[in-house]
MMTF fields as JSON, N, C-alpha, C and O atoms, coordinates in Angstrom:
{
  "mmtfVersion": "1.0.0",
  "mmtfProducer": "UNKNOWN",
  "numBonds": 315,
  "numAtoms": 316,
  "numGroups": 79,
  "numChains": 1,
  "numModels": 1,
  "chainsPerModel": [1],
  "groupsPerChain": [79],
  "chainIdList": ["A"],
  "bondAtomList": [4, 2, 8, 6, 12, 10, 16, 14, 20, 18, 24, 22, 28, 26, 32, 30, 36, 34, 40, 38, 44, 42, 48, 46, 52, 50, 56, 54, 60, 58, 64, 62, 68, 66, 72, 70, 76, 74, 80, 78, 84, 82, 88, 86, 92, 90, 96, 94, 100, 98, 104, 102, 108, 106, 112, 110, 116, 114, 120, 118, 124, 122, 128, 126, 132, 130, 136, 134, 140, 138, 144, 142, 148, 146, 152, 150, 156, 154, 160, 158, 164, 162, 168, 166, 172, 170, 176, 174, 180, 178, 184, 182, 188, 186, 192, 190, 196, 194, 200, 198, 204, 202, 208, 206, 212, 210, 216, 214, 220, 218, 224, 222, 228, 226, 232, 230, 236, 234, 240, 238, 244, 242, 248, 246, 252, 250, 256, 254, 260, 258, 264, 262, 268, 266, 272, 270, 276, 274, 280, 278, 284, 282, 288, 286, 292, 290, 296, 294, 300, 298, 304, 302, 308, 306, 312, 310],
  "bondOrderList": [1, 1, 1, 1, 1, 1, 1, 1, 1, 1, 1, 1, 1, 1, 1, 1, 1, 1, 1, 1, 1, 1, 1, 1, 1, 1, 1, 1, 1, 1, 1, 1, 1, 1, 1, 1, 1, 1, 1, 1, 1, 1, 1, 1, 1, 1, 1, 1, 1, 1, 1, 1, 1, 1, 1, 1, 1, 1, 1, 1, 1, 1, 1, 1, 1, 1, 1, 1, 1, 1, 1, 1, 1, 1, 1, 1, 1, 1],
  "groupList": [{"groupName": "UNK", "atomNameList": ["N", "CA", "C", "O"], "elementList": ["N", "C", "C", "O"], "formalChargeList": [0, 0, 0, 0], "bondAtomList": [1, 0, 2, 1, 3, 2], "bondOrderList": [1, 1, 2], "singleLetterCode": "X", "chemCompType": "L-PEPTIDE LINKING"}],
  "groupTypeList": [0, 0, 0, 0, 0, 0, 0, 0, 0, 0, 0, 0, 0, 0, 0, 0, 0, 0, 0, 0, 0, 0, 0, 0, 0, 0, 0, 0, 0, 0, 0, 0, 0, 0, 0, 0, 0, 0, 0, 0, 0, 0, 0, 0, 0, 0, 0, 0, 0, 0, 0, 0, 0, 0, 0, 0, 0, 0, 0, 0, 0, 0, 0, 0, 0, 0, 0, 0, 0, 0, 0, 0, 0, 0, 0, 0, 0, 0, 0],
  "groupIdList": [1, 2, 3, 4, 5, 6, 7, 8, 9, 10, 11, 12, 13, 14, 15, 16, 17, 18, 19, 20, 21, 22, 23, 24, 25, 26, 27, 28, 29, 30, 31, 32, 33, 34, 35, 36, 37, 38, 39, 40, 41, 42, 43, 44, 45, 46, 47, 48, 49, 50, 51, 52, 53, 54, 55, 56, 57, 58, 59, 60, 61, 62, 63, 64, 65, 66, 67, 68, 69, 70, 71, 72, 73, 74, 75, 76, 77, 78, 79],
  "secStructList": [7, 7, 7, 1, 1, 1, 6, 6, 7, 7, 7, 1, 1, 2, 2, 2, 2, 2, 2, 2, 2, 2, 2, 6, 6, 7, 7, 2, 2, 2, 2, 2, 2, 2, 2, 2, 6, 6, 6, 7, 7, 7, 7, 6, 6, 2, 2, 2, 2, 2, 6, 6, 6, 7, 1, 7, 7, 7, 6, 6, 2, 2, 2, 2, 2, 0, 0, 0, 0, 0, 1, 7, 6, 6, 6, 6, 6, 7, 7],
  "xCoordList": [133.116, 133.3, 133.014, 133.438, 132.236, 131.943, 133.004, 134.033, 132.958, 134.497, 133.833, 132.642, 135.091, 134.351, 134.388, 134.059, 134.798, 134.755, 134.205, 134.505, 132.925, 131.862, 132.598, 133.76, 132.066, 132.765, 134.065, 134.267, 134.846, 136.427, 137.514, 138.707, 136.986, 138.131, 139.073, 138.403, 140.072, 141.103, 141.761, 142.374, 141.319, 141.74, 141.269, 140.634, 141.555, 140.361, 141.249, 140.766, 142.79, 143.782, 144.334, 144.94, 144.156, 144.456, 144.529, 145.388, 143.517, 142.929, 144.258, 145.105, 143.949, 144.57, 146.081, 146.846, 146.623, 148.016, 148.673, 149.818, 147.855, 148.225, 148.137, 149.052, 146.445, 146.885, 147.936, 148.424, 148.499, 149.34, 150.802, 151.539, 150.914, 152.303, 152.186, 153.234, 151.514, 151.496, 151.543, 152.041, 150.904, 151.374, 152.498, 153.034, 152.759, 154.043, 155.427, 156.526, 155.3, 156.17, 156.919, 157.959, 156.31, 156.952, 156.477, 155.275, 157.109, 156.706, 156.43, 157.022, 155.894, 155.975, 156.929, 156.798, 157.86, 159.775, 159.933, 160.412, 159.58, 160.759, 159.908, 160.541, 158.695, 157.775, 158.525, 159.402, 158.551, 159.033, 160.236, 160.418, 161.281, 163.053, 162.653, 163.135, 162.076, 162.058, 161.331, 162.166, 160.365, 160.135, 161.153, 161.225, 162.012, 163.161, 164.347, 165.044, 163.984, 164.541, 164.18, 164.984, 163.073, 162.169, 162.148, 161.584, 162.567, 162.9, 161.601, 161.294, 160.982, 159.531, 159.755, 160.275, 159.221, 159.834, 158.444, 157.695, 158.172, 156.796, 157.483, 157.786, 157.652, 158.414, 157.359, 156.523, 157.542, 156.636, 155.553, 154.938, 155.351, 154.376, 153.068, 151.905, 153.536, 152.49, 152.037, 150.891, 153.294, 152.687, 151.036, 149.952, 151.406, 150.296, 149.101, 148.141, 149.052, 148.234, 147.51, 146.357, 148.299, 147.676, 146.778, 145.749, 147.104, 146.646, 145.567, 144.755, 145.417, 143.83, 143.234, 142.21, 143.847, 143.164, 142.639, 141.616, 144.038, 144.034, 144.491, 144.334, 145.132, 145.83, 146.266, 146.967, 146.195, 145.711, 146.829, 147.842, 146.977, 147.752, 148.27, 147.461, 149.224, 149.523, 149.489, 149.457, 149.506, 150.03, 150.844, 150.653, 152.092, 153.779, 153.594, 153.947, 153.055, 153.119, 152.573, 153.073, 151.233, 150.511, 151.346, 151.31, 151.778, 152.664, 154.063, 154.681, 154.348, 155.426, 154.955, 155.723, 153.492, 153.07, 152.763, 153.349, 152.134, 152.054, 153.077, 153.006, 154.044, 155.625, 156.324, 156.833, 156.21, 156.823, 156.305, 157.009, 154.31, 153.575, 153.772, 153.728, 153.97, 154.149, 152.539, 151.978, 152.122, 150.347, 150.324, 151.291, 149.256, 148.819, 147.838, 146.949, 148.551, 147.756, 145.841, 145.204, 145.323, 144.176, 143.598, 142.403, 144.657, 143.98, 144.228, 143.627, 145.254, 145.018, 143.764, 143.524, 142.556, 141.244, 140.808, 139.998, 140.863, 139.587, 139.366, 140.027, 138.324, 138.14, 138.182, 138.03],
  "yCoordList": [83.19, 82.993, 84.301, 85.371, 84.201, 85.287, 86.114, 85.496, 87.113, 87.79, 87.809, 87.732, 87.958, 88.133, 89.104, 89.318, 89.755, 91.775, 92.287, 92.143, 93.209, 93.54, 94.889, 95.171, 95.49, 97.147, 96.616, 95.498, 97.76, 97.688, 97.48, 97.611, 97.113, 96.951, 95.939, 95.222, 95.659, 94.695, 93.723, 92.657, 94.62, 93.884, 94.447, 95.498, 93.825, 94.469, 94.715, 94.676, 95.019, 95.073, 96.653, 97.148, 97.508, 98.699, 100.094, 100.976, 99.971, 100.89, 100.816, 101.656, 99.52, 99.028, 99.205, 99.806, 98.772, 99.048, 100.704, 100.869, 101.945, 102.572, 103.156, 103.573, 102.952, 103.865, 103.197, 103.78, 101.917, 101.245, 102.197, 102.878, 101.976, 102.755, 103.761, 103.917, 104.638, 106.19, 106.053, 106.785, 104.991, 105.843, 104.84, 105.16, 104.11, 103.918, 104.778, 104.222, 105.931, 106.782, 106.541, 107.152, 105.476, 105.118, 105.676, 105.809, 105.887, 106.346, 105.271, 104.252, 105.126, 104.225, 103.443, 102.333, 104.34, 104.031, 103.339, 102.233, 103.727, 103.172, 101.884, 101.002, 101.681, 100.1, 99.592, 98.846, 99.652, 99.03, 98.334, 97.117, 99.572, 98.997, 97.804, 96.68, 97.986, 96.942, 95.593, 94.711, 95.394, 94.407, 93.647, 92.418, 94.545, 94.057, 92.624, 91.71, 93.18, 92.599, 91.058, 90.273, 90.654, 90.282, 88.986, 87.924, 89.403, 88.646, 89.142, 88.801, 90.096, 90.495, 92.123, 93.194, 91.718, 92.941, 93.818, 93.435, 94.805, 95.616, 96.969, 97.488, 97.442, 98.986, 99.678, 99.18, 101.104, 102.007, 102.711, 103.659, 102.466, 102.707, 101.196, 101.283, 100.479, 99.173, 99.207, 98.821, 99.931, 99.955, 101.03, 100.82, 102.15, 103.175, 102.678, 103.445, 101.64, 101.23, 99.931, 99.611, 99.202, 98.634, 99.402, 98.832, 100.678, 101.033, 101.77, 102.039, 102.318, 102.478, 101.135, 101.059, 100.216, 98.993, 98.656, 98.093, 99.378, 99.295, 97.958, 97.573, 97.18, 96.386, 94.809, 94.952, 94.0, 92.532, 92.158, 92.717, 91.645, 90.764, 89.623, 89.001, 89.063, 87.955, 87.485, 88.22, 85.902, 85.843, 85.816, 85.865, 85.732, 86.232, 87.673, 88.087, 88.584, 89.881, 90.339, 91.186, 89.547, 89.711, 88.987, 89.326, 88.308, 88.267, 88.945, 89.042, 89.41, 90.149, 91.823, 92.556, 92.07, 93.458, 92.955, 93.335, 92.388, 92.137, 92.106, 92.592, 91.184, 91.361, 92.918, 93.267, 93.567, 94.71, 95.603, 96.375, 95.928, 96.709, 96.195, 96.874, 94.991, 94.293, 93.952, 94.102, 93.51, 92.79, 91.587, 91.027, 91.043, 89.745, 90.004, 90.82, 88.702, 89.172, 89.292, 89.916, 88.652, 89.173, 90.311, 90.466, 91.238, 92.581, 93.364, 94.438, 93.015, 93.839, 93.755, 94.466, 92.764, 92.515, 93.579, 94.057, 94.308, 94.806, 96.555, 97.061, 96.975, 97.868, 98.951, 100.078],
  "zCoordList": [154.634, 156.055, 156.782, 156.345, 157.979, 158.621, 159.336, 159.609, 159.611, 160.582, 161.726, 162.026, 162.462, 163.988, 164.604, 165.771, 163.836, 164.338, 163.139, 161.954, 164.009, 163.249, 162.36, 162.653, 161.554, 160.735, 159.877, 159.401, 159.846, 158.958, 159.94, 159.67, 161.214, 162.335, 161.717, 160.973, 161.714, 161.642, 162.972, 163.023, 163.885, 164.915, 166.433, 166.504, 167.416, 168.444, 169.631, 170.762, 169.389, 170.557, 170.31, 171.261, 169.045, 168.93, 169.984, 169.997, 170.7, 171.005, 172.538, 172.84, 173.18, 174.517, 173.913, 174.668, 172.664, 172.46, 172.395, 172.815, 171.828, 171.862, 173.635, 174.344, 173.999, 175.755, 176.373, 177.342, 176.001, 177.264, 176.683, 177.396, 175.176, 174.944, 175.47, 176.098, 175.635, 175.943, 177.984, 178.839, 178.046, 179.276, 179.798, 180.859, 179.414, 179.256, 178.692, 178.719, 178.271, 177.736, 176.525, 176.28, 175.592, 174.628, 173.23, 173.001, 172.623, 171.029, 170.037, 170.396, 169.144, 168.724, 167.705, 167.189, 167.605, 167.506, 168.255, 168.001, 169.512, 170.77, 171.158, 171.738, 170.939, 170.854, 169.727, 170.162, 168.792, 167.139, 167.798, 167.818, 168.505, 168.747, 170.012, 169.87, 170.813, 171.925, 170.922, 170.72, 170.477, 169.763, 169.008, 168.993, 168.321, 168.103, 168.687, 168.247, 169.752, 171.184, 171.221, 171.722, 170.738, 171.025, 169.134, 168.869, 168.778, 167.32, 166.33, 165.188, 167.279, 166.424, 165.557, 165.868, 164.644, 163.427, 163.138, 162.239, 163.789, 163.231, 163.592, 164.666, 161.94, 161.751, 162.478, 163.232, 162.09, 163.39, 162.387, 162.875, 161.472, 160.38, 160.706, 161.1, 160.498, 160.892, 162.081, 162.308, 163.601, 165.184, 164.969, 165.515, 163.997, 163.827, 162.93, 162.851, 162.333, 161.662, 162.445, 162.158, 163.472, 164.507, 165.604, 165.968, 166.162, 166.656, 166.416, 167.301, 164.714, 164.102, 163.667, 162.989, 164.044, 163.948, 162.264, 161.874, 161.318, 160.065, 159.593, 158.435, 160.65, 160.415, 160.877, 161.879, 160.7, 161.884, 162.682, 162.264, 163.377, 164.765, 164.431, 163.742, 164.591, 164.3, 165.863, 166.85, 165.812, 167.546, 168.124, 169.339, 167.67, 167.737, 167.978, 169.083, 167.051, 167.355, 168.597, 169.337, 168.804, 169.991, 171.531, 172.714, 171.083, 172.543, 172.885, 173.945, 171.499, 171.759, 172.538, 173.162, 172.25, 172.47, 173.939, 174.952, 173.896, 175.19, 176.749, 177.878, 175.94, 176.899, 177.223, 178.288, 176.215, 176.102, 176.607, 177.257, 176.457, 177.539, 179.087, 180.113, 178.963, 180.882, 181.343, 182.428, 180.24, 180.606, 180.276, 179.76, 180.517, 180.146, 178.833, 178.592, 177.968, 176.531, 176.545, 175.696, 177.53, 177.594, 178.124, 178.376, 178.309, 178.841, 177.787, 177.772, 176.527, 175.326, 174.812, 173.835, 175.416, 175.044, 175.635, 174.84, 176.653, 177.489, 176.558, 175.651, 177.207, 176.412, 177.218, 176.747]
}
């Protein structure tokens, strides 16, 4: 089966998850604990491996990132 992201990317929301944490003022501890909140469990070793895009999305995870940056899950698309 073909992928739909071309290279070793894993996922194509990385890049938008880390600038939104940052300028959001959050670490990626303090993203991990609010997810929490949230019934969604991604320690802060997996938030850093999402954000090199080492690592895939679920769609639970993805709407939980989404809630917590304060976007709409399609702007974790934009580039």
């Amino acid at each position: 089966m073909a992928r739909i992201i071309d290279g070793n990317d894993k996922n194509m929301v990385g890049s938008q998850v880390r600038r939104l944490r940052i300028e959001r003022g959050l670490s990626q501890q303090m993203l991990s604990t609010k997810l929490e909140t949230l019934a969604i469990y991604i320690c802060r070793g997996s938030i850093s491996r999402i954000e090199d895009k080492q690592r895939t999305v679920t769609d639970i995870e993805l709407y939980g990132l989404a809630e917590i940056l304060g976007v709409s899950i399609e702007s974790l698309f934009e580039k």
